[in-house]
C-alpha positions in Angstrom: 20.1 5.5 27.2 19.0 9.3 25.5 16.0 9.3 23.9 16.4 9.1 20.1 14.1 12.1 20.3 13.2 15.6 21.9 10.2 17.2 23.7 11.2 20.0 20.8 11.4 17.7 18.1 8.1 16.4 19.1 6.8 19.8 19.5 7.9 20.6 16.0 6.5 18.0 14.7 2.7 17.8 16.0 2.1 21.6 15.8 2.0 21.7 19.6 3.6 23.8 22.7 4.3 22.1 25.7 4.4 24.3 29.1 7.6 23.6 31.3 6.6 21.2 34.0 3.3 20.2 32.7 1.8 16.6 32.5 1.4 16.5 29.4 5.4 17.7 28.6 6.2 14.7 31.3 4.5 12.2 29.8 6.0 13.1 26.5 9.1 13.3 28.2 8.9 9.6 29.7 6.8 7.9 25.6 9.9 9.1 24.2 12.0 7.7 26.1 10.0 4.2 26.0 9.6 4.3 22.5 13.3 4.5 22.1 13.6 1.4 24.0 11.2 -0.5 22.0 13.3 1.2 18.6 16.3 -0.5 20.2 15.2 -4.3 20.8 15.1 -3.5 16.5 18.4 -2.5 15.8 20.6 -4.9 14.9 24.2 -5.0 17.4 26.7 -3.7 14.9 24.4 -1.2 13.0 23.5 2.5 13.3 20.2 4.2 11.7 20.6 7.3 10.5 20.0 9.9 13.5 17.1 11.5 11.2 15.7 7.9 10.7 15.8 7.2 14.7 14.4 10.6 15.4 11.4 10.1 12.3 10.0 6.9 13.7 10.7 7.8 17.6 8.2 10.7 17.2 5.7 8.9 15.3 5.5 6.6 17.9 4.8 8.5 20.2 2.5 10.8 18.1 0.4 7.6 17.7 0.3 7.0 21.6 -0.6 10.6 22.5 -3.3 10.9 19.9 -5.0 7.3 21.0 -3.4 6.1 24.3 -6.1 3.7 24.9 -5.7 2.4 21.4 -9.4 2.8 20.3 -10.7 1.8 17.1 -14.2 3.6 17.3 -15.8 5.6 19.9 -19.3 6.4 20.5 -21.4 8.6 23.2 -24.7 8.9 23.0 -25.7 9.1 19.2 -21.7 10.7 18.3 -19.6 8.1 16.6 -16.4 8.5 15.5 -13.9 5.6 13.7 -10.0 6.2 14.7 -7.9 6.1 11.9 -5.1 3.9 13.1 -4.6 2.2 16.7 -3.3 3.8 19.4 -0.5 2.7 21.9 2.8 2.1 22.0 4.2 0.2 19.4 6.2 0.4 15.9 4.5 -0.8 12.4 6.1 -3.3 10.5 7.5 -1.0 8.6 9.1 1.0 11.0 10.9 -1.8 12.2 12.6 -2.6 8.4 13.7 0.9 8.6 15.9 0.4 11.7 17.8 -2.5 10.3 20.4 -2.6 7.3 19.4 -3.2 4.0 19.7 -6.8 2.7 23.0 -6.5 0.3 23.5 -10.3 0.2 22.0 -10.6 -2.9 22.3 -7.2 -4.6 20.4 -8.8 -7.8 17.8 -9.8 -5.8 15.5 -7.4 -7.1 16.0 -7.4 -10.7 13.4 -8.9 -12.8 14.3 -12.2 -14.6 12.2 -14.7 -17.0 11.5 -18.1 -16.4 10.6 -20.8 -19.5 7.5 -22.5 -19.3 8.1 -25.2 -21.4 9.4 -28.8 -19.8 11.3 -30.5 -22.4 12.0 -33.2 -19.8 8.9 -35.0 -20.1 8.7 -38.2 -21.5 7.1 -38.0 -25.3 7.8 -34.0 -25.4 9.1 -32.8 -28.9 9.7 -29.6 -30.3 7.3 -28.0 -33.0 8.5 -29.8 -36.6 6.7 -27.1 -38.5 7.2 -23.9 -38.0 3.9 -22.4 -38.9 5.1 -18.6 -39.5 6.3 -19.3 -42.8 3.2 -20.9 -44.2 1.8 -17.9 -43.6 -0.9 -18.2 -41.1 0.5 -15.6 -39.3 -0.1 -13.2 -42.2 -3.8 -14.1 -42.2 -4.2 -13.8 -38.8 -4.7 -17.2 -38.1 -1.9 -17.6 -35.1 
């Protein structure tokens, strides 16, 4: 399987050059490549992200994993402390993983706001209101 990504992409990406042969450009090299395995396990059989999508989250991934491989959350020598913003490793956010499967379109109203009565007029005893107070004139005063 190609990764979803490029060194170049990568490159582009985190403001960095990477010298041909290098370490650093192999190891990039070999994260991309296990990202996009960890992307696949995501995406559903019959589905395809958008290449753009696929290439977004591969090099986050592996921007994450090159900036704290040891996945530290604070690091301290001698009196220096410093608090990493997010973990470090190899791994994709929750959100990450919503964005390589298809949107839900079971439902396509499932997101549109609806209103729900309050009152139970099942209960034993319940009866409406008899008076309707408005048009005594309470509301006039202030008084409702």
């Amino acid at each position: 399987m190609a990764a979803y990504a490029t060194v170049a992409d990568y490159e582009a990406r985190a403001a960095v050059t990477l010298a041909e042969g290098s370490p650093r450009r192999a190891q990039v090299e070999a994260y991309l490549d296990d990202a996009s395995a960890l992307m696949a396990r995501h995406i559903p059989a019959d589905y395809t992200p958008d290449a753009g999508t696929l290439r977004a989250i591969c090099v986050a991934v592996v921007r994450r994993v090159m900036a704290n491989p040891g996945g530290y959350r604070q690091r301290t020598i001698g009196q220096y402390s410093e608090s990493l913003g997010e973990d470090g490793g190899l791994y994709l956010t929750d959100d990450e993983k919503a964005q390589l499967a298809p949107e839900d379109v079971t439902d396509p109203d499932a997101d549109a706001a609806y209103t729900l009565g309050v009152a139970d007029e099942g209960l034993p005893g319940w009866h409406p209101d008899p008076c309707d107070w408005r048009h005594l004139g309470y509301a006039r005063r202030g008084l409702l």
